[in-house]
C-alpha positions, 0 to 999 in steps of 0.5 A, a space after each residue: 371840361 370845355 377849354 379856351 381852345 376848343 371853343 377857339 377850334 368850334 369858333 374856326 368851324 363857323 366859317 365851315 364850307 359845309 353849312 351843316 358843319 356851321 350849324 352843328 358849331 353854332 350849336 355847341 357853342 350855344 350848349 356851352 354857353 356863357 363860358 363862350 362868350 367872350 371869344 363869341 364877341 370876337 370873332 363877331 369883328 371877323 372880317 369873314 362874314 360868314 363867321 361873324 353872322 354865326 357868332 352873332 347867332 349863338 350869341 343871341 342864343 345864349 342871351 348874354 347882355 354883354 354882346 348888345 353893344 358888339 350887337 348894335 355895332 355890327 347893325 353897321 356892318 357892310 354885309 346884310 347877312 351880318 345885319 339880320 343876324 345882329 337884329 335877330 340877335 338882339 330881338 333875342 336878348 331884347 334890350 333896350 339899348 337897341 332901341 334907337 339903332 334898330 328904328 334908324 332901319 324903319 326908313 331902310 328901302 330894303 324890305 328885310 331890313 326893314 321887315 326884320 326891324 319892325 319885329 325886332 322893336 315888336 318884341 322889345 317890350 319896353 318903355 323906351 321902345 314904346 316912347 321912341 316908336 310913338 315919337 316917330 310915328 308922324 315922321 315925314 317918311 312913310 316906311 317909319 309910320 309904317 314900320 312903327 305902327 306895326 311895332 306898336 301894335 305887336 307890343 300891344 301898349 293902350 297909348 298907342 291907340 288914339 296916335 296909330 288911330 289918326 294914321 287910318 287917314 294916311 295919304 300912304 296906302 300901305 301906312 293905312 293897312 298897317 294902322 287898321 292891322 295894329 288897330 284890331 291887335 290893340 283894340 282885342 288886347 284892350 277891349 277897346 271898341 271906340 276904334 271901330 267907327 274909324 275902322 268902319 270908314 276904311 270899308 271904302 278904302 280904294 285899296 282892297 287889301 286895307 278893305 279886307 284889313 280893316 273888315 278883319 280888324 273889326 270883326 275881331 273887335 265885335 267878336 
């Protein structure tokens, strides 16, 4: 039987100078499991970030909502490690509640944050994470349409469609190739092929990889 002091002990081999040590602790605690969790939440306000980011991760993994508000604090932390596990984390246990925090990374100029942000809200499958990226979807900051629309496109929800349509004439390049990309994910999902016209005026788009999306993203759609 699993005592409070051997997960004490597997919590203090998270910090392991040997990563394999860290992986191998990060395991146990994960097969123990809810029983964990409370010093798991702990040790998430370690000042080691290296125990706080392994925390974090097996935290995610047994999927126990009571880390989402330790979770959505720790998207504060100074370390970026810390940060990526925290939205690894809670793209893992997907609540809604992390909603908001996660699109304030969609204007982040760190490509990672952003990248893990993005899909991170792709996989939280919920209203309110439907109504928030359609809500900033013409913010006046490139990476929030951008990282939006590919968002939208990965939940895959219809309404979506006609606002991410109207980004395929976005001053911004990359904006453009993330709105055709989402645009063949949703228009295959909802057999939607009224967005092909608008795709077809891509095809003489002056960058050639939003060319190459938008001919993929139709392609698709007449498949």
């Amino acid at each position: 039987m699993t005592t409070p002091n051997d997960i004490k002990q597997l919590i203090l081999q998270l910090g392991a100078e040997d990563s394999d040590d860290q992986e191998k602790a990060v395991d146990a605690l994960v097969k123990i499991g809810k029983p964990a969790v409370e010093q798991l939440i702990n040790a998430v306000y370690d000042g080691d970030a290296q125990i706080c980011a392994n925390a974090i991760d097996a935290l995610g993994q047994i999927n126990d909502t009571r880390a989402v508000g330790p979770l959505v604090v720790a998207l504060q932390d100074s370390s970026s490690q810390v940060i990526l596990a925290a939205m690894t984390a809670l793209r893992r246990i997907s609540s809604p509640q992390a909603v908001q925090p996660l699109i304030g990374f969609l204007s982040h100029d760190d490509i990672y944050l952003h990248f893990h942000a993005t899909h991170a809200l792709g996989q939280i499958k919920h209203e309110t994470t439907i109504q928030a990226l359609l809500d900033v979807l013409d913010s006046d900051d490139p990476n929030v349409r951008h990282g939006s629309a590919v968002a939208l496109g990965r939940i895959g929800d219809s309404r979506a469609i006609p606002p991410i349509v109207k980004l395929l004439e976005d001053e911004e390049t990359k904006v453009r190739f993330s709105a055709a990309y989402a645009l063949g994910d949703l228009g295959v999902i909802h057999q939607d092929k009224s967005i092909i016209p608008p795709l077809k005026a891509l095809l003489n788009d002056p960058d050639m990889n939003v060319r190459t999306t938008a001919k993929e993203a139709i392609d698709k759609l007449m498949a």
